[in-house]
C-alpha positions as CSV (number, residue, x, y, z in Angstrom):
1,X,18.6,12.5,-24.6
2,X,18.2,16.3,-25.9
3,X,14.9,16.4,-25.0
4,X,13.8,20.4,-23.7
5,X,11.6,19.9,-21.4
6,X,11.8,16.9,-18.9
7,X,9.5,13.8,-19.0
8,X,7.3,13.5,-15.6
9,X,6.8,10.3,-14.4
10,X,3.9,10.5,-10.9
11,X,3.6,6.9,-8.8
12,X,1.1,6.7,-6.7
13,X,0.3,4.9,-3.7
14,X,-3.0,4.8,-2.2
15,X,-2.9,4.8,2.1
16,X,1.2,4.2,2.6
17,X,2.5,5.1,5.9
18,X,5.8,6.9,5.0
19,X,7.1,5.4,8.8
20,X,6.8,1.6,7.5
21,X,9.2,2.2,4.4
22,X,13.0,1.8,4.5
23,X,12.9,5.2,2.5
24,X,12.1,6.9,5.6
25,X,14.0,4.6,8.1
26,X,11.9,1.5,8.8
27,X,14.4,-1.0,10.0
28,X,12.3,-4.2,9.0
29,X,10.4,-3.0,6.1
30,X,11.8,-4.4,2.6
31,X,11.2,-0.7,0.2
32,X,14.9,-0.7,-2.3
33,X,13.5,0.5,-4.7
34,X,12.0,3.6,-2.7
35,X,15.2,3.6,-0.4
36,X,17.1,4.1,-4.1
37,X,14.9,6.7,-5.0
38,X,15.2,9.1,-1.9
39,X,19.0,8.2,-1.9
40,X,19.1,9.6,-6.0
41,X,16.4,12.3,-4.6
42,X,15.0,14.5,-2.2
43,X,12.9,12.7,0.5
44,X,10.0,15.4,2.1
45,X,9.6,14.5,6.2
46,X,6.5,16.5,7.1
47,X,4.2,16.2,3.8
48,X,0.3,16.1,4.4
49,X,-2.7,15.0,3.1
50,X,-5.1,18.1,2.7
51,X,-7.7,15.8,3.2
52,X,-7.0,12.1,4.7
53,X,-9.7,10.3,2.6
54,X,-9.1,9.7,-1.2
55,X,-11.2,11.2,-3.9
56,X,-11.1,14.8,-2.3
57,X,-7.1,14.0,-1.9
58,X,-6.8,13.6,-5.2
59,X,-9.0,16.4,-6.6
60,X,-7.2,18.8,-4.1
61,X,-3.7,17.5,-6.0
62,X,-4.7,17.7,-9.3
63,X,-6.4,21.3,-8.5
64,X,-4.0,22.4,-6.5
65,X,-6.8,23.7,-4.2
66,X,-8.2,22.9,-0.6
67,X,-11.0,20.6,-1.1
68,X,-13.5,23.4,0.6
69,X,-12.9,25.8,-2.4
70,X,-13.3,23.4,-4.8
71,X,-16.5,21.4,-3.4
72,X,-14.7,18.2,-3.0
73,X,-15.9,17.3,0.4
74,X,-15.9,13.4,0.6
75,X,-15.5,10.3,-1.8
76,X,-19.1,11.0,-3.5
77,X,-18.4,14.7,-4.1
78,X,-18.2,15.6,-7.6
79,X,-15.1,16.9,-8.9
80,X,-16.0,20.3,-11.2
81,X,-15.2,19.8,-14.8
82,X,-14.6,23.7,-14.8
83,X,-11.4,23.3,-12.2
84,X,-8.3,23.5,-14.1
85,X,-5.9,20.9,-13.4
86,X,-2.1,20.4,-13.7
87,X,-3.2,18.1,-16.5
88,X,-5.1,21.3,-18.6
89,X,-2.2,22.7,-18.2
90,X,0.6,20.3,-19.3
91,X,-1.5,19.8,-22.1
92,X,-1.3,23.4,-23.5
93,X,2.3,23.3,-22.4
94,X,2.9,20.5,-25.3
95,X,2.4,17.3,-22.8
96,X,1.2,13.8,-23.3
97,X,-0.7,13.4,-20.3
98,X,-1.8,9.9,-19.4
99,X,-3.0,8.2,-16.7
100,X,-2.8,4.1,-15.5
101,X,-4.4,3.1,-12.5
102,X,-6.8,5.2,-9.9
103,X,-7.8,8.5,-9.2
104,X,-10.8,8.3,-7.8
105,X,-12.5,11.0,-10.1
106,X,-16.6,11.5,-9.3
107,X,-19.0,13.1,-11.8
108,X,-19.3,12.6,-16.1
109,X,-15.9,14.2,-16.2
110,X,-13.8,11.0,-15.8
111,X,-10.5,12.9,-17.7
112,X,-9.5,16.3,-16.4
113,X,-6.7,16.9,-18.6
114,X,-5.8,13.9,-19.0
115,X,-5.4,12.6,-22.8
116,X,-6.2,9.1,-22.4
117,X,-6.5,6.7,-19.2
118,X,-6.0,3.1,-19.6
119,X,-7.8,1.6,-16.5
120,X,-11.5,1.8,-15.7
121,X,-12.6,3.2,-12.5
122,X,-12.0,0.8,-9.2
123,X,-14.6,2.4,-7.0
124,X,-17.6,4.3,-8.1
125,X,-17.7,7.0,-10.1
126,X,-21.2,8.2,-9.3
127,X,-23.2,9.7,-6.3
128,X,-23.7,5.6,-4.7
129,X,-21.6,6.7,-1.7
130,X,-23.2,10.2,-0.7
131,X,-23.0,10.0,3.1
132,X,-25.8,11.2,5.4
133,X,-25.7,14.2,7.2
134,X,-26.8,15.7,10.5
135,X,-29.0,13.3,12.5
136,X,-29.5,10.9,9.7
137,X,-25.5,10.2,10.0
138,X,-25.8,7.7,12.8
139,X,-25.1,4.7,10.3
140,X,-22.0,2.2,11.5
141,X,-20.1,0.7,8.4
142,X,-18.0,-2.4,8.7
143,X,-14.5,-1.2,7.7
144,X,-12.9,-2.0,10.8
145,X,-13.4,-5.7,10.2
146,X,-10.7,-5.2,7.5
147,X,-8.4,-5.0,10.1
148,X,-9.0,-7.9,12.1
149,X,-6.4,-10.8,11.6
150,X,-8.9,-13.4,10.8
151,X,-9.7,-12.0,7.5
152,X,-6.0,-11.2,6.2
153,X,-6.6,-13.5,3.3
154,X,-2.2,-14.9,2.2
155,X,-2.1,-15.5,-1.5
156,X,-5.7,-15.5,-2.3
157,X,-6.3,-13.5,-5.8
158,X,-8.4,-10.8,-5.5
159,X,-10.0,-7.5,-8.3
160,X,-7.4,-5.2,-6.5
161,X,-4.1,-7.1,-7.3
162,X,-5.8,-7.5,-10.7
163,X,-6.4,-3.9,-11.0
164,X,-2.9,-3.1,-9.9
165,X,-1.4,-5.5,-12.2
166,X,-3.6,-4.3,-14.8
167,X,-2.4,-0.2,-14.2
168,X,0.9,-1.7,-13.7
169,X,1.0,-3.1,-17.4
170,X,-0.4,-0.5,-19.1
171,X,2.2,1.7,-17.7
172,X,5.3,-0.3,-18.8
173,X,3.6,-0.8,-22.2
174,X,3.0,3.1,-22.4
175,X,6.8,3.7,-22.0
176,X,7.6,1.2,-24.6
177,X,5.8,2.6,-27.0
178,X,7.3,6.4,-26.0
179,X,10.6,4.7,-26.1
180,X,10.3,3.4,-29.8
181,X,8.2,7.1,-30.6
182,X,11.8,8.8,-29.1
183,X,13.7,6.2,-31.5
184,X,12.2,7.3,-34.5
185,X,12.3,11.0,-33.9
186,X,16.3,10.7,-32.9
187,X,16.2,9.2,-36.2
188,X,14.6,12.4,-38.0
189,X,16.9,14.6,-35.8
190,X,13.4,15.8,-34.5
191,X,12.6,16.4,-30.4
192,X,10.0,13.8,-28.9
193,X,7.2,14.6,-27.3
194,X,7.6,15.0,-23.7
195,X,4.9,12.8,-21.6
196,X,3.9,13.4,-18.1
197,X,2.8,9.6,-16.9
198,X,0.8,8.8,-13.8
199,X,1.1,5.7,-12.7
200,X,-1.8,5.3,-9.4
201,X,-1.7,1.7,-7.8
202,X,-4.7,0.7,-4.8
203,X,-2.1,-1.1,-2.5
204,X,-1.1,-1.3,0.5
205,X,-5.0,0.2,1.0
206,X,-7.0,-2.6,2.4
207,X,-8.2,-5.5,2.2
208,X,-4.2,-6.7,3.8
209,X,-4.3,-9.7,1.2
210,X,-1.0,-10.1,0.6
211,X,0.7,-12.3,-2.2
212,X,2.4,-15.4,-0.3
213,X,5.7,-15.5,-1.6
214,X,6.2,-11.1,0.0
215,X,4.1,-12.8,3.0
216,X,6.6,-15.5,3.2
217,X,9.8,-12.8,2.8
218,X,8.6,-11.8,6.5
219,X,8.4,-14.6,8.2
220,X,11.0,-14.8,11.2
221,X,10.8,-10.7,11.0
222,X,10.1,-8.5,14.1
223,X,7.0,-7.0,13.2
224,X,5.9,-4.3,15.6
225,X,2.4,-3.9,16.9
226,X,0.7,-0.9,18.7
227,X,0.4,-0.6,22.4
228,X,-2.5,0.9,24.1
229,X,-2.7,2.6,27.3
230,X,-5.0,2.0,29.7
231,X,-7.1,5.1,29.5
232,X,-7.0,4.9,25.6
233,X,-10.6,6.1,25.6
234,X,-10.1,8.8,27.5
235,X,-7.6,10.5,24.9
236,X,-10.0,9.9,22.3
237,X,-11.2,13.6,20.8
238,X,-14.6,14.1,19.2
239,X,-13.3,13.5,15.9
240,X,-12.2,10.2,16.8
241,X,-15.6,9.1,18.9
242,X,-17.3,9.9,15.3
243,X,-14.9,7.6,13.5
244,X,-14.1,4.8,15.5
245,X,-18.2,4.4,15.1
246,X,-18.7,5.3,11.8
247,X,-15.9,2.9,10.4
248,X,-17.5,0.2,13.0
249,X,-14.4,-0.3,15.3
250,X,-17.1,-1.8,17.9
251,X,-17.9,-4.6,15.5
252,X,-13.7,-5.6,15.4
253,X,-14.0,-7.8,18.7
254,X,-9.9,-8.3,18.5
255,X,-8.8,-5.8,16.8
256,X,-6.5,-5.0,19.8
257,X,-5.7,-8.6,19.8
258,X,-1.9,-9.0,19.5
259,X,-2.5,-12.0,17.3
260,X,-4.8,-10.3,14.9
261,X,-2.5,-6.9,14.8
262,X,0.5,-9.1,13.8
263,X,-1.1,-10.6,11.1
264,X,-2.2,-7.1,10.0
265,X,0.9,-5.5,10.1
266,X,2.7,-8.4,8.5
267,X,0.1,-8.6,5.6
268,X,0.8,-4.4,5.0
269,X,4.1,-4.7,5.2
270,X,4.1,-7.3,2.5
271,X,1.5,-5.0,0.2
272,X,4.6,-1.9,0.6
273,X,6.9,-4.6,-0.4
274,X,4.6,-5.3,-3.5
275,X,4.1,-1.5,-4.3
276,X,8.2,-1.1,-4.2
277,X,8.5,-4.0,-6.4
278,X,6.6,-1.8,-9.1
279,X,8.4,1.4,-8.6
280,X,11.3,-0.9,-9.5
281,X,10.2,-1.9,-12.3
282,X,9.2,1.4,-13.7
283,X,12.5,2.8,-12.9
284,X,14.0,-0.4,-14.9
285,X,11.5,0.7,-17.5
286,X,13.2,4.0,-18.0
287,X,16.1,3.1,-18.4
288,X,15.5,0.3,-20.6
289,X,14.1,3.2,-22.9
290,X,16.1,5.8,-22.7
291,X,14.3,7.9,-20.4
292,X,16.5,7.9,-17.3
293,X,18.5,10.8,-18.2
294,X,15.3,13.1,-18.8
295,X,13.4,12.1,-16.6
296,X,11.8,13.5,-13.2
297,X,10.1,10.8,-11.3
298,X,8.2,11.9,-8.6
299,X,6.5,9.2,-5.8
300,X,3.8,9.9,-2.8
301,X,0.5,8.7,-1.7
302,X,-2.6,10.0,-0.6
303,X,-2.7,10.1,2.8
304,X,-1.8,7.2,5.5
305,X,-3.1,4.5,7.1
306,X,-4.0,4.2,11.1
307,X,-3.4,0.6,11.0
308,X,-5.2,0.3,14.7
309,X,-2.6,2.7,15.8
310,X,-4.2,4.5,18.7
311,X,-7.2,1.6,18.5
312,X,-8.5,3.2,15.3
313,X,-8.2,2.2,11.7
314,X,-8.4,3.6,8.1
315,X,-7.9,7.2,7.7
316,X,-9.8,10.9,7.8
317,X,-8.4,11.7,10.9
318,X,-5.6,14.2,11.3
319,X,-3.0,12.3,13.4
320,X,0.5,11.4,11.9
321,X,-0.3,7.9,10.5
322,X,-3.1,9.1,8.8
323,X,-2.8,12.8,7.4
324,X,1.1,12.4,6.8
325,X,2.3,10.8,3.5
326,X,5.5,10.2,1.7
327,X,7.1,12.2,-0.7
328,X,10.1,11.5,-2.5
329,X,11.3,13.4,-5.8
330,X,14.2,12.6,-7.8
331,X,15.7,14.7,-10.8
332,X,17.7,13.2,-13.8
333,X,20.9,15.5,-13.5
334,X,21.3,14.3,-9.9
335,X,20.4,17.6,-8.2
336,X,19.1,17.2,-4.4
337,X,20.6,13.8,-4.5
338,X,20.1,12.4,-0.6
339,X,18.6,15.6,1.1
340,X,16.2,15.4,3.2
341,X,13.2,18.6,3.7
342,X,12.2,19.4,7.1
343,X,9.8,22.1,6.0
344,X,6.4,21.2,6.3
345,X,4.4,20.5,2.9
346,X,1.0,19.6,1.2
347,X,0.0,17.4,-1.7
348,X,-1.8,20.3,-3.3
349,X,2.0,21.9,-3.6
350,X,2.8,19.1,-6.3
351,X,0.5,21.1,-8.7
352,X,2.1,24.0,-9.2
353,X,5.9,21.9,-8.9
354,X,4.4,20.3,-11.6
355,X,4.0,23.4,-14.1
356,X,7.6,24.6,-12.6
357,X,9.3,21.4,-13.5
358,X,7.6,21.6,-17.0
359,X,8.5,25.6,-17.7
360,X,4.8,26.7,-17.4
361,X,4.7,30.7,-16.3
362,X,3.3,32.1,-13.2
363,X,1.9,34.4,-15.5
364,X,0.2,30.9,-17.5
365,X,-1.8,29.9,-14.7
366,X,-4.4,30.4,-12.7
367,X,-4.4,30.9,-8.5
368,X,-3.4,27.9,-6.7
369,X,-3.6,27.2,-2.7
370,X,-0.5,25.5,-3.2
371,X,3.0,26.3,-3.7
372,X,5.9,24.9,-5.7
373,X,8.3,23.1,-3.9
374,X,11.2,24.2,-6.1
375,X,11.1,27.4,-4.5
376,X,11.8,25.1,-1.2
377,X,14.5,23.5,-2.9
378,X,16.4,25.7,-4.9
379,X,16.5,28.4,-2.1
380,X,14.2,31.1,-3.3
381,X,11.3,30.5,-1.5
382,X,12.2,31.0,2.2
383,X,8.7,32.5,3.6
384,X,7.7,29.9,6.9
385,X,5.2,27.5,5.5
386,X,2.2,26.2,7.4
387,X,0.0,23.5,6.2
388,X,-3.4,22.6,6.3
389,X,-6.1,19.5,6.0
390,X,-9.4,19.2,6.2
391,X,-12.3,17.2,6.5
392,X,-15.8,17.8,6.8
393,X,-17.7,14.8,6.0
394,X,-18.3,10.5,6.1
395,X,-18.1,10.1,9.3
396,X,-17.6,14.0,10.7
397,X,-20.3,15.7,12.1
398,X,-18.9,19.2,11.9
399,X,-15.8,21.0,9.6
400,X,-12.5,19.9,10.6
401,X,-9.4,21.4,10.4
402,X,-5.3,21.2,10.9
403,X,-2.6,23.0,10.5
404,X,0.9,22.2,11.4
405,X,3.4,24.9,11.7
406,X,7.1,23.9,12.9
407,X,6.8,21.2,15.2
408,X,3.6,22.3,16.4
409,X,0.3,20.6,15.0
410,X,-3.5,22.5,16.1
411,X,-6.6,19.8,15.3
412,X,-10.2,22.2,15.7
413,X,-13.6,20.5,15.6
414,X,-15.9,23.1,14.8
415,X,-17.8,23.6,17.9
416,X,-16.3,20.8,20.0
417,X,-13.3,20.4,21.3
418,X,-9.1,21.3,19.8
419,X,-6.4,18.8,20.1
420,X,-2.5,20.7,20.0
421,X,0.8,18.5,20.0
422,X,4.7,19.3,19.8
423,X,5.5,16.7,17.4
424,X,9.1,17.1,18.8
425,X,8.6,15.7,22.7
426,X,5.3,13.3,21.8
427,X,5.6,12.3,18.3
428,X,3.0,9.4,19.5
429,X,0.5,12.7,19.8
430,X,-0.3,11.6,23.2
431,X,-0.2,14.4,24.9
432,X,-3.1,17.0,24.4
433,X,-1.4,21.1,25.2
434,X,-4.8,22.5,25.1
435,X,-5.4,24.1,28.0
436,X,-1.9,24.0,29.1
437,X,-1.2,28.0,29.6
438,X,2.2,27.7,28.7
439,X,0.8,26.8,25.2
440,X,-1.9,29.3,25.0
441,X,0.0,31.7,22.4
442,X,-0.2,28.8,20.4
443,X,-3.6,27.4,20.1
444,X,-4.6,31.1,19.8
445,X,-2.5,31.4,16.9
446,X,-2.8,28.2,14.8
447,X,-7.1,28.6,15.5
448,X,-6.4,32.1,14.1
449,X,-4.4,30.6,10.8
450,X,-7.7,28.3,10.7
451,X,-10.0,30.6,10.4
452,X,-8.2,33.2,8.2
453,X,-8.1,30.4,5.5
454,X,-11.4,29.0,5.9
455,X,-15.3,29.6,7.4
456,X,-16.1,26.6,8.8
457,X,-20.1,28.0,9.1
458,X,-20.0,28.8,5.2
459,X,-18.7,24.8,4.9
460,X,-21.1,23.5,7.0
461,X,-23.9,25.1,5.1
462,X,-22.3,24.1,1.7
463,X,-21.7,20.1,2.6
464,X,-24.8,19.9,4.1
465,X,-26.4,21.3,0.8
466,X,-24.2,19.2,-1.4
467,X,-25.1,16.0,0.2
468,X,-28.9,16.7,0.3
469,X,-28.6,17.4,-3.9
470,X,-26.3,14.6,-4.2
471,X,-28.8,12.4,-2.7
472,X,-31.8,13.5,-4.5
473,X,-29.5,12.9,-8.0
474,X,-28.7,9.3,-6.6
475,X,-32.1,8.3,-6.3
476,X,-33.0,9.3,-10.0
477,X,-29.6,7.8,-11.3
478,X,-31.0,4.3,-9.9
479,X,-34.1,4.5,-11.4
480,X,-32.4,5.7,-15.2
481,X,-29.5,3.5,-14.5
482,X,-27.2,6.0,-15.7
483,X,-23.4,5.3,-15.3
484,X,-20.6,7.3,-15.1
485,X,-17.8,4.8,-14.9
486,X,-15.0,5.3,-17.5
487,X,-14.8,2.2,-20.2
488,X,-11.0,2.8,-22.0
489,X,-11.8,1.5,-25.4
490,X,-8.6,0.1,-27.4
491,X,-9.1,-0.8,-31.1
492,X,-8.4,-4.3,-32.3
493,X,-7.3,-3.1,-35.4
494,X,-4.6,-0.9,-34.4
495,X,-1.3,-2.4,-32.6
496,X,-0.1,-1.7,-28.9
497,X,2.0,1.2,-30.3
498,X,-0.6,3.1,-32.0
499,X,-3.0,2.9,-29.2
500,X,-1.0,4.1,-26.7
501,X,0.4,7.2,-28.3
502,X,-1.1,10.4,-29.2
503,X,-1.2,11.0,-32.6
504,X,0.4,10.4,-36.0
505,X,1.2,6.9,-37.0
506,X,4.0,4.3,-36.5
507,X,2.9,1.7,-39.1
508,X,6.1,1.5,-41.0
509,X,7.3,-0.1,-37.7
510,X,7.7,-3.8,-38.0
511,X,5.3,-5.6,-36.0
């Protein structure tokens, strides 16, 4: 293929735990696919949410901004139609940008660069989920019964392995229609159009309700379940007092029930298996259309899952299985093949990679938070990185920050209490060094980092305002009924081909 510029092909997971893939070592834990990719690729080992919850994750990524300077606070934030994302700027850079499956966009603008999408939303796209704030933020959801063995429905059908297969077809039929569009312009000696495809799949996010036959392909396994100390409360932070009530962990009667985590960590495993299966395919679906050899597929998720680790469960905290995600990036030409980067690295750095991979200037764009990782890569870049996460909302009663730095990761509640770990000696973040005076350097330090980046007062003050407008809005959307879901519309008299490309017209094709 003689194609200039590459083609960009984005799969996303939605709340994968990078330690329960074979691509980063899981022993039990069926992932080739992924294990393929990271052997072709680079696999990243400290990459980080820089927000463990999903719509501000994913307007922080396509932004390439912390989700404080952009306003993105929670999962009923609006997302600015004035941000720029990677998407604007592929555009102007001579991109097809399209997107199948999820990305949790809130507010009217329901594209942000992209050309078309061919799902509708899966969540709400609207101000329904505006949390309270303050005092009035005493309100206990049920989330936690999720996680609870007893309702780990095996192969019962459900709207979010229909949405996934849904994204998942629209995908594969989207690079058909690009492979015959590359056919026809080899024909005219002409250079395709180069497309920069996001594929975004719900799974292994909850509800754990596995298809039986990748249920069935772990029966017999050794699946391993958390152990809890006895003084688990008593290493609980602030943070985690707020969410293990907001996400109603008091409701889950067994949720530390052996029986009930098995079933739970069986049924997620199985949901990886099923989101592997569909990386495979894709990557058949390149080759099968001559894209293989121009092609840079990139793969992560959002953020992680606590899967009762710690006696906690879904995400928006800060420790390992929650705020760290995987991140695995494979170029056509083989280069990277098999290493592995130790540095640590944020999802709002696969912005700006993005514009790199796809020749777009410094001088093009617009300030980012993030970096580009080919800097990392190639060499050129060799300035310590830090990185940081935050969340301020749904649950929290007070900004929250991270950073990790080396081996060291800092957790401050804004006017509570600090959590530090060496990630080295008590990777289980166990073991709280605040206080310790052999560590006091640190803290000081990473706190300083913290609060040269941001002002958690000036946060405060702006999600407290935000959620007292976005409330307000709510109420008048209910009474007017007014919608801001995204409908994709195809044309019935048009075939497959013509709807999913981006111009011109492929009639003269045989149908």
């Amino acid at each position: 293929m003689n194609q200039r510029k590459p083609n960009i092909l984005f799969i996303m997971a939605d709340q994968l735990i990078p330690f329960l893939t074979g691509a980063y070592g899981h022993p039990v834990v069926k992932t080739p696919n992924l294990d393929r990719l990271a052997e072709e690729g680079v696999r990243f080992d400290a990459a980080y949410s820089p927000c463990p919850v999903c719509a501000p994750a994913r307007a922080a990524l396509m932004t390439g901004k912390y989700v404080s300077n952009i306003g993105a606070y929670d999962n009923a934030a609006s997302f600015s139609c004035e941000e720029p994302t990677f998407a604007h700027y592929l555009t102007l850079a001579g991109y097809d940008v399209v997107l199948a499956g999820k990305m949790h966009f809130i507010g009217p603008d329901q594209l942000h660069g992209f050309r078309s999408r061919f799902n509708t939303n899966e969540y709400p796209a609207d101000f329904a989920w505006t949390p309270a704030r303050g005092a009035d933020q005493q309100v206990s959801h049920n989330h936690a019964l999720q996680y609870v063995g007893e309702n780990i429905k095996v192969g019962r059908w459900n709207q979010f392995l229909s949405y996934d297969e849904e994204a998942h077809f629209r995908a594969l039929e989207y690079l058909h229609a690009k492979g015959v569009e590359w056919q026809i312009a080899q024909e005219r000696g002409e250079l395709p159009q180069p497309f920069f495809l996001c594929v975004s799949y719900h799974h292994p996010h909850e509800p754990f309700w596995p298809p039986k036959d990748l249920w069935d392909l772990y029966e017999g396994e050794e699946i391993e379940i958390p152990e809890f100390p006895d003084n688990l409360e008593e290493t609980y932070s602030t943070l985690d007092k707020w969410l293990n009530f907001y996400h109603g962990v008091a409701k889950a009667k067994n949720l530390r029930d052996p029986g009930s985590l098995y079933r739970v960590r069986r049924a997620y495993y199985a949901l990886v298996t099923y989101i592997d299966i569909k990386v495979g395919e894709l990557l058949a679906s390149l080759e099968e259309n001559g894209f293989r050899e121009n092609t840079i597929v990139v793969f992560c998720s959002d953020h992680g899952d606590m899967l009762c680790e710690k006696g906690m469960v879904q995400k928006r905290t800060f420790y390992e299985w929650s705020s760290r995600i995987p991140l695995i990036i494979r170029f056509p030409d083989g280069w990277q093949k098999g290493a592995v980067c130790r540095e640590p690295v944020n999802l709002i750095d696969l912005a700006p990679t993005f514009l790199g991979m796809a020749g777009v200037g410094e001088e093009e764009r617009l300030p980012m938070d993030g970096r580009s990782l080919m800097g990392l890569l190639d060499g050129s870049d060799t300035e310590e990185r830090v990185v940081f996460s935050e969340y301020h909302s749904q649950g929290a009663h007070a900004p929250c920050f991270m950073i990790r730095e080396g081996k060291y990761k800092y957790v401050y509640i804004h006017g509570y209490d600090s959590q530090l770990f060496d990630l080295e000696t008590d990777p289980g973040e166990w073991h709280n060094l605040v206080g310790d005076p052999r560590y006091k350097d640190v803290e000081e330090r990473l706190k300083a980092c913290i609060l040269e980046q941001f002002d958690p007062d000036a946060i405060d003050r702006a999600v407290t305002e935000s959620v007292r407008k976005r409330a307000l809005i709510r109420r008048a959307m209910e009474i007017t009924q007014t919608r801001w879901d995204f409908e994709p519309r195809f044309d019935p008299t048009k075939g497959i081909l013509d709807q999913y490309l981006a111009g011109g017209s492929v009639d003269h094709i045989p149908r």
